[in-house]
Each structure stands twice: as structure tokens, then as C-alpha cells.
N, C-alpha and C positions, 0 to 999 in steps of 0.2 A: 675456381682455380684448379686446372688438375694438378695431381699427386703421384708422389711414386709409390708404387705398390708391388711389395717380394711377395711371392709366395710360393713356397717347396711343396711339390709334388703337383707343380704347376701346368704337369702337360698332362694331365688324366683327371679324370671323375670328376671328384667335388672343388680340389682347384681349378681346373679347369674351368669350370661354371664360373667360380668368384674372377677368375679372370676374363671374360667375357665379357660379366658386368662393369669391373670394373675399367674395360677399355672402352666399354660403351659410353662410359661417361669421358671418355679423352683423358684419362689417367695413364699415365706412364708403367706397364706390369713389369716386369721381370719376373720369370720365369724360372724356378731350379728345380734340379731332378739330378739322378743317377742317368738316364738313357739318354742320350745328345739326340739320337732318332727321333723320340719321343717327343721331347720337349720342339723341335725344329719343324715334324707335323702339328705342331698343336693348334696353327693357325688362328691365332691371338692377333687381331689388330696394331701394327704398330709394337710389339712386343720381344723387349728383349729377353734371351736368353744364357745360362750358363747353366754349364751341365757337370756336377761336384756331387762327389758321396758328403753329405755332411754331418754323419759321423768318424769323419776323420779331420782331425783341427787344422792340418795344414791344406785341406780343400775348403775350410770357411775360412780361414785366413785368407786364400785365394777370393771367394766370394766379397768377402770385405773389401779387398783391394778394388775387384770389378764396382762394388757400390761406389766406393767413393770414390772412384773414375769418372762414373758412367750416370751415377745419381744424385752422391750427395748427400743429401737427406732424405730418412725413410720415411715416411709419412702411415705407411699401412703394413704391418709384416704379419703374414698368416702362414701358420703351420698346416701344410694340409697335407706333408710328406710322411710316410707310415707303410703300415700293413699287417696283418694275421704271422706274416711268414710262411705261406701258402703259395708266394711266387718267388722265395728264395730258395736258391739250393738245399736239396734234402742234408741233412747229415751223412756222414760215411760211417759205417761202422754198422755193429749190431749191438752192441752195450747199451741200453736204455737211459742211461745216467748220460752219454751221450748226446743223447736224441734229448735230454732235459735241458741240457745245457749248449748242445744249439738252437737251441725254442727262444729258450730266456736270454740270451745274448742277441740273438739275432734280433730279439721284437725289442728288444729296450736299446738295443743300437741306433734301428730306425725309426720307434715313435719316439721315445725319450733323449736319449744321448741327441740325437740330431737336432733338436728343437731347444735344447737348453746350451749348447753352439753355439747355435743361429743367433740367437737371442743374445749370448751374452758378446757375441761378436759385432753386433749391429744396435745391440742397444744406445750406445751413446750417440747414435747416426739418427736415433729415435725425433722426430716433429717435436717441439716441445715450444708452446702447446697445443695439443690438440693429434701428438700420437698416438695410435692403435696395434695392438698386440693382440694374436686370436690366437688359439690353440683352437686342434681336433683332438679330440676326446671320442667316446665312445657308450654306448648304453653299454655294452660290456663290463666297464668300469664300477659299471652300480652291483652288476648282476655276478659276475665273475664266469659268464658263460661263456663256450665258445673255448678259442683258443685261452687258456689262463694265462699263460705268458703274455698275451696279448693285452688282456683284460686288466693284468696288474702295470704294466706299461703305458695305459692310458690312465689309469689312475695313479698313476707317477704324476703327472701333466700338474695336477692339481694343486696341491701344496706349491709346486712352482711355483705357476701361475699366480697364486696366491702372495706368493712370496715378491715376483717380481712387480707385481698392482702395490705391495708396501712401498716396493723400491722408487717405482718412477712417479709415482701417484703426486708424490710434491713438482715433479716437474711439466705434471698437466698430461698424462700419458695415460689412458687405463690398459686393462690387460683383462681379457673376459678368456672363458671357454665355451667351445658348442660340440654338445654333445651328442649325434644322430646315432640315432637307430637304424634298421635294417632300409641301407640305400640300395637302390637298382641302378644297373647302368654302370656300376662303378669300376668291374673286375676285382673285386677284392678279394671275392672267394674262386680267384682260379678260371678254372676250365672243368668246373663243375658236371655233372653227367644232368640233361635234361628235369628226369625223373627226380633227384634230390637237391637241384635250385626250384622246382616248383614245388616242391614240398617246405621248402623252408618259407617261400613267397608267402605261400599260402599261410604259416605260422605265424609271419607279421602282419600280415596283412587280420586275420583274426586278433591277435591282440591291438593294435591302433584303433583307438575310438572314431577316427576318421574311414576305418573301411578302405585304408589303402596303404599298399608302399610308400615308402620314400623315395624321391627324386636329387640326384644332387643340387638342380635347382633351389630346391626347398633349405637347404643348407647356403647353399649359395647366397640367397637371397639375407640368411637370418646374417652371414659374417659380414654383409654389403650394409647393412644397420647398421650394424654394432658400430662399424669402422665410421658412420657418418657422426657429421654433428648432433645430430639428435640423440644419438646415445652418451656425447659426455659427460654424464654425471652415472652413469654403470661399470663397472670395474669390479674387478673380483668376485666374477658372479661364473656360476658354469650353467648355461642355458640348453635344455634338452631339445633335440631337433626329431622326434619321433612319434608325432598322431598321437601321444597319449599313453602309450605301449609301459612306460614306465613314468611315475608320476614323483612330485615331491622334490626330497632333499634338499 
């Protein structure tokens, strides 16, 4: 039977992937993003879109209404909307206190604020039983490497996530996390200079016990489980999506 399936940050990388698959199966995606361009090239099968910042409530309020116009019931809702802060606007100014405080505002706008929204805007719209919640997280999260704003904004996600697997858990819903490491393909890190995204390549690629990058596929793939039947008995679990690079927890 197909399903409807949200997913934020649906017209690039790693959503993108999840939606691919998951219209391969004849599921119903929706699409959300900030860019209307973006998400309208994403060339999704059959795939609706709406284009809302959703860190701001009255564009997920917007999006809610589109749902239950347009869908109904959510059957699959995956966070895959985010970023470093590397493609938003620099700060103005020269004050570094500044420059700290549009780091931190900006990353927790977009991975955290926007995802705890969604979620609590769409939760009651949740399949019950048998709905799915994903979060994107990040190896960051473990490590505090990289952008720190960034790193402490996906391990925001957690306790959520955690929190809302309590919530809906009686209603037959779970709520997982996946965590990748160093993707390619994705744009995350910009517009990079040749010379220092191969050097970074080259650093994940040495740590991964697999001797390779990541793919958004490979992400793709793990959130297209999680959300099937076979995963309903995992909930509140954060599952790492990076060759090995970082182990445990």
C-alpha cells in the first residue's frame, strides 16, 4: 500500500536520495525546502512540493494546512533539512561575538528549531500504527568537530528524538536517528577550493574501516529501513551511517 512521505531538505543530497526511493515504491513524497527553484528541479516522480522556511511557525503552520489538504495522514516524516551554515549568509559586522552568535542561531534555526516544528506540527497527522519519524544527525555530534555550532545543533536532535519515541511510542509510532559521517555529493560544505575537499575526502576516507566515502545513497538506503515494517520494533535508537569512522555509543 503506498504511503505519504514528508521530507525537509527534500530537493538535495541525502533527502533527495530518500525520496527517490521512496517514490520508487509508489509512495506519495512531499517535498520541503527554503528554495521553490530547488525543490521544483528535484525531479521526484509524481512528487509534491512546498517551499516554507520551517523555522518560522507560521510557514509550518502553512505546511500543516498543505498536509491535511493534500495528504491527510503522514505515514513517514524525515528530517533531512539542515546545514554547517556555510551556505547561509556571512554575518555583518566585525565584532566576533557577532560572528558567534550568527553561527549559533543560524545552525540551531535550521537543524534543531526547524525539526522540532515540523514534528510537533505534524505529529498528530502521525500513521498510528505503524508511523515513522527520522531525524539527520551527524558524526559531528559525537565528535564536536567542524563547525561547533553545528555539532552541538545535531546533538540537540537527540534528547528530542528521544523524547518524542516516549511520546508517540504508545500510539505505535517510533522515532529513530541516523547519523552520517563524511557524505559526498551533498553540497554541504559549500564551494569548496579543489585542493581542501580532497584533502578532507581523503581524511574520511582513511578513517572508514570500509576504505571509502559516504554516498547519500548509503543514508538513503538506512532511513528507507528504518521507516519500513521491518524496523517496528527500533525506536529511540541513533544509528551511525559512516564505514566505521566513529564506533559505539
Amino acid at each position: 500500500m503506498a504511503r505519504n512521505v514528508v521530507i525537509s531538505g527534500g530537493g538535495t543530497g541525502i533527502g533527495l536520495a530518500a525520496a527517490g526511493l521512496f517514490a520508487a515504491d509508489g509512495d506519495q513524497v512531499l517535498l520541503l525546502g527554503r528554495r521553490a527553484h530547488v525543490l521544483d528541479r528535484a525531479g521526484v516522480p509524481g512528487a509534491l512540493t512546498f517551499a516554507a522556511d520551517l523555522a518560522e511557525p507560521a510557514e509550518v503552520r502553512a505546511v500543516a494546512a498543505f498536509v491535511a489538504r493534500e495528504l491527510g495522514t503522514v505515514d513517514v516524516l524525515i528530517h533531512s533539512a539542515g546545514g554547517n551554515g556555510l551556505l547561509e549568509p556571512p554575518a555583518t559586522g566585525d565584532d566576533p561575538l557577532d560572528a558567534v552568535a550568527h553561527s549559533w542561531n543560524t545552525t540551531f534555526r535550521t537543524n534543531t528549531l526547524a525539526a522540532a516544528l515540523l514534528s510537533e506540527a505534524l505529529k498528530d497527522r502521525l500513521a498510528e500504527p505503524g508511523g515513522r519519524v527520522l531525524f539527520l544527525s551527524s558524526i559531528a555530534a559525537f565528535r564536536g568537530t567542524g563547525v561547533v555550532s553545528y555539532a552541538a545543533a545535531k546533538a540537540a536532535l537527540h534528547p528530542y528524538a528521544h523524547r518524542l519515541a516516549r511520546r508517540l511510542g504508545p500510539r505505535g509510532v517510533t522515532v529513530n536517528v541516523v547519523a552520517p559521517g563524511y557524505i559526498e555529493d551533498t553540497g554541504f560544505f559549500g564551494e569548496e577550493p579543489d585542493a581542501v575537499g580532497e584533502q578532507r575526502r581523503e581524511r574520511a576516507r582513511a578513517e572508514a574501516l570500509t576504505g571509502r566515502t559516504g554516498m547519500p545513497g548509503d543514508v538513503a538506503a538506512t532511513l528507507h529501513w528504518l521507516a519500513s515494517p521491518h524496523a517496528g520494533h527500533i525506536t529511540s535508537q541513533i544509528v551511525q551511517v559512516n564505514g566505521g569512522a566513529e564506533r559505539g555509543h
